[in-house]
N, CA, C and O of each residue as an XYZ file, in Angstrom:
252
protein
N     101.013     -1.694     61.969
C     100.561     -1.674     63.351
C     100.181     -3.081     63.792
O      99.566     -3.738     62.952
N     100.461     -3.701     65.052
C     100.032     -4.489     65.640
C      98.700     -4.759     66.078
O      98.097     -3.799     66.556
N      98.006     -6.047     66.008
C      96.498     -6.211     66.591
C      96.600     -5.324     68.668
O      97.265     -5.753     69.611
N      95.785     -4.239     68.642
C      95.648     -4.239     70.193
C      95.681     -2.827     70.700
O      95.681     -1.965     69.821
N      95.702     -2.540     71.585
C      95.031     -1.633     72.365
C      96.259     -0.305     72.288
O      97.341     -0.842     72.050
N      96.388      0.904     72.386
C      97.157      1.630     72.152
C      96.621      2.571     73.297
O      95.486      3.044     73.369
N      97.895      2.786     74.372
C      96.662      3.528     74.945
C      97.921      5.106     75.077
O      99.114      4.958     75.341
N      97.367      6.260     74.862
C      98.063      7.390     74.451
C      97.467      8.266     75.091
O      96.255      8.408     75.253
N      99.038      9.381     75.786
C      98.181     10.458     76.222
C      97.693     12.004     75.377
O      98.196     12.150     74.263
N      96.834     13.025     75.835
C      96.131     13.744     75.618
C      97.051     14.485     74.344
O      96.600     15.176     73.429
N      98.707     14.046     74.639
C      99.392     15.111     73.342
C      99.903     14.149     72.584
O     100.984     14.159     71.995
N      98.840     13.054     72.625
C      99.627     12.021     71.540
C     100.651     10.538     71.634
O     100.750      9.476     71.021
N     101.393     11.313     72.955
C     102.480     10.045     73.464
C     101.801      8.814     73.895
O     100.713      8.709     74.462
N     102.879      7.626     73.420
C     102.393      6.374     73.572
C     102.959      5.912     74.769
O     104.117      5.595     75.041
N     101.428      5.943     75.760
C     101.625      5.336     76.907
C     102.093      3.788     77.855
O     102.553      3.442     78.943
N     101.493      3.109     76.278
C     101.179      1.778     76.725
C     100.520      0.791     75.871
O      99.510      1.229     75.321
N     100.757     -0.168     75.665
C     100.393     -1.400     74.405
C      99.843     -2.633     74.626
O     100.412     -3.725     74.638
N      98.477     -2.321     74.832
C      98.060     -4.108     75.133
C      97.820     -5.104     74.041
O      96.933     -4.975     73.197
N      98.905     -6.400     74.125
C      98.225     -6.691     72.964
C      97.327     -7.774     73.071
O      96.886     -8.241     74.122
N      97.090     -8.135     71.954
C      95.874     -9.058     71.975
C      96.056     -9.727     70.675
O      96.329     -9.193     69.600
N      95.805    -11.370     71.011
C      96.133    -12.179     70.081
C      95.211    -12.291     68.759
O      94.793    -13.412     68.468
N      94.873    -11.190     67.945
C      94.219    -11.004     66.957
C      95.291     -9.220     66.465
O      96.175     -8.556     67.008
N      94.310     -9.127     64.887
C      94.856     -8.185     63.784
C      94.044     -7.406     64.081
O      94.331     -6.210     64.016
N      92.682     -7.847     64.533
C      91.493     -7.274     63.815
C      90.599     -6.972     65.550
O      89.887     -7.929     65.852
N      90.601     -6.024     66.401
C      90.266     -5.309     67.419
C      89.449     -4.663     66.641
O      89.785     -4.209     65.547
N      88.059     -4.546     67.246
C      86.916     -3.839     66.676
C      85.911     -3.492     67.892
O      84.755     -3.180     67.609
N      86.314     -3.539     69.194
C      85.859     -2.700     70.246
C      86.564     -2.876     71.669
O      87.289     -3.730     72.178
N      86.077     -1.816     72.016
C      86.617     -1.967     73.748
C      85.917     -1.171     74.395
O      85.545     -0.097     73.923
N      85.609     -1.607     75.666
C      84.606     -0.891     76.792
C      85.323     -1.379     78.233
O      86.074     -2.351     78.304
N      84.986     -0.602     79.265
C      85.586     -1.208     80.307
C      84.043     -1.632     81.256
O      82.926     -1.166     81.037
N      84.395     -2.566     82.248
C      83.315     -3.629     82.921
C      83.780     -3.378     84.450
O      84.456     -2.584     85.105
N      82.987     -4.566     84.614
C      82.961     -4.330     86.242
C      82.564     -4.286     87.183
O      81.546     -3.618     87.001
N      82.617     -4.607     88.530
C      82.306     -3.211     89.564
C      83.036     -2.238     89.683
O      82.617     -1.150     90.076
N      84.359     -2.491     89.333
C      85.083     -1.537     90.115
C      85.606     -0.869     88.029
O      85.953      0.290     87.802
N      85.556     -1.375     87.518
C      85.718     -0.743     85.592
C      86.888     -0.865     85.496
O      87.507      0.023     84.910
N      87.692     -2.168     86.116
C      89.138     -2.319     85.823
C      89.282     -3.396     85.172
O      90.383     -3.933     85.290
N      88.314     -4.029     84.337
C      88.413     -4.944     83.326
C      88.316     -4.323     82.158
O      87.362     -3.549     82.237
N      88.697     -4.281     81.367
C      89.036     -4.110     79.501
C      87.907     -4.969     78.876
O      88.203     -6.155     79.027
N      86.672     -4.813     78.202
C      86.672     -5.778     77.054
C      86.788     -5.157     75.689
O      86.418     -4.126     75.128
N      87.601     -6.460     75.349
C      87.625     -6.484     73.680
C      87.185     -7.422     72.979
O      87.129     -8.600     73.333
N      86.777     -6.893     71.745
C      86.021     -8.045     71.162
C      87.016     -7.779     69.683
O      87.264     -6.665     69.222
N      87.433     -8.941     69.176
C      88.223     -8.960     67.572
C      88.272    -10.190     67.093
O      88.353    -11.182     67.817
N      88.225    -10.221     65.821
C      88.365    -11.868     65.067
C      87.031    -12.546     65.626
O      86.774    -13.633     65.108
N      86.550    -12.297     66.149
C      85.109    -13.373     66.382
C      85.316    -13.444     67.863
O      84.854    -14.524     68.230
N      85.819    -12.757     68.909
C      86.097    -13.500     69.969
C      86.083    -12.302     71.000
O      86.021    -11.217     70.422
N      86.123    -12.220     72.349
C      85.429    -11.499     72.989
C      86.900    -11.884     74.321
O      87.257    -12.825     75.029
N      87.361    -10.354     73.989
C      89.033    -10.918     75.130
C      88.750    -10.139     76.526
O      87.694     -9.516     76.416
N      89.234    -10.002     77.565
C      89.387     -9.443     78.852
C      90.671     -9.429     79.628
O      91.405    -10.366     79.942
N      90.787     -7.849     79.913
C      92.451     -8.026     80.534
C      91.835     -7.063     81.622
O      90.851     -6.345     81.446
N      92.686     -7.185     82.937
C      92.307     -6.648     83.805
C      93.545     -5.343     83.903
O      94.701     -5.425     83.488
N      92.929     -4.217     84.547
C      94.309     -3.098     84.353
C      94.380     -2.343     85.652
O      93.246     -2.036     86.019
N      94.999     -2.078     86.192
C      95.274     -1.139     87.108
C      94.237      0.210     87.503
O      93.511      0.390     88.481
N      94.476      0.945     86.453
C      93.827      2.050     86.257
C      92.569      2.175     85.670
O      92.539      2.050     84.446
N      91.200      2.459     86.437
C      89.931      2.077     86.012
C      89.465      3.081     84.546
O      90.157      4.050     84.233
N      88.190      2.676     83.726
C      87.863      3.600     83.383
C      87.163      4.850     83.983
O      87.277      5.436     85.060
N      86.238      5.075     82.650
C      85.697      6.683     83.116
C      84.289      6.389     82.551
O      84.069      5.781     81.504
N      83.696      6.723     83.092
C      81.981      6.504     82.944
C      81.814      8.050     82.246
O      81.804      9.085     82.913
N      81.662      7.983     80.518
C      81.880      9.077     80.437
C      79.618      9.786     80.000
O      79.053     10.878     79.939
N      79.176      8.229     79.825
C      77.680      8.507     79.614
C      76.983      7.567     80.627
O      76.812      6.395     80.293
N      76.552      8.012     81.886
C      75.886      7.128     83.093
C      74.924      6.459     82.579
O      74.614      6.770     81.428
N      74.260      5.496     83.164
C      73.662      4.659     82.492
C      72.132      5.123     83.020
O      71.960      5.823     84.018
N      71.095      4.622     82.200
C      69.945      4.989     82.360
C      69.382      4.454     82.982
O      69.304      3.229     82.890
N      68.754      5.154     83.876
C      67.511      4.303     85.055
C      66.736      3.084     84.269
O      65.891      2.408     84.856
């Protein structure tokens, strides 16, 4: 497998492949105002790709 983002739908199929110039991807969250930035952090380094399609706020944040 390649260093990077795999992004797949609900039955498995591969939607889409971001990559990222590292092996070693060890998180991702999405940012923002609007949650259409990506971060990743791998190899020591802290990447950002911007995407089309926002995330999902799946735990709101606490007062």
């Amino acid at each position: 497998m390649k260093g990077g983002i795999y992004v797949l739908s609900p039955e498995g199929k591969l939607l889409a492949f971001l990559a990222v110039p590292t092996d070693e991807v060890t998180n991702c969250a999405f940012g923002g105002d609007d949650l259409k930035t990506l971060y990743i952090t791998g190899g020591g380094t802290l990447y950002s790709i911007r995407t089309t399609t926002p995330g999902r706020v799946v735990w709101p944040a606490r007062p």
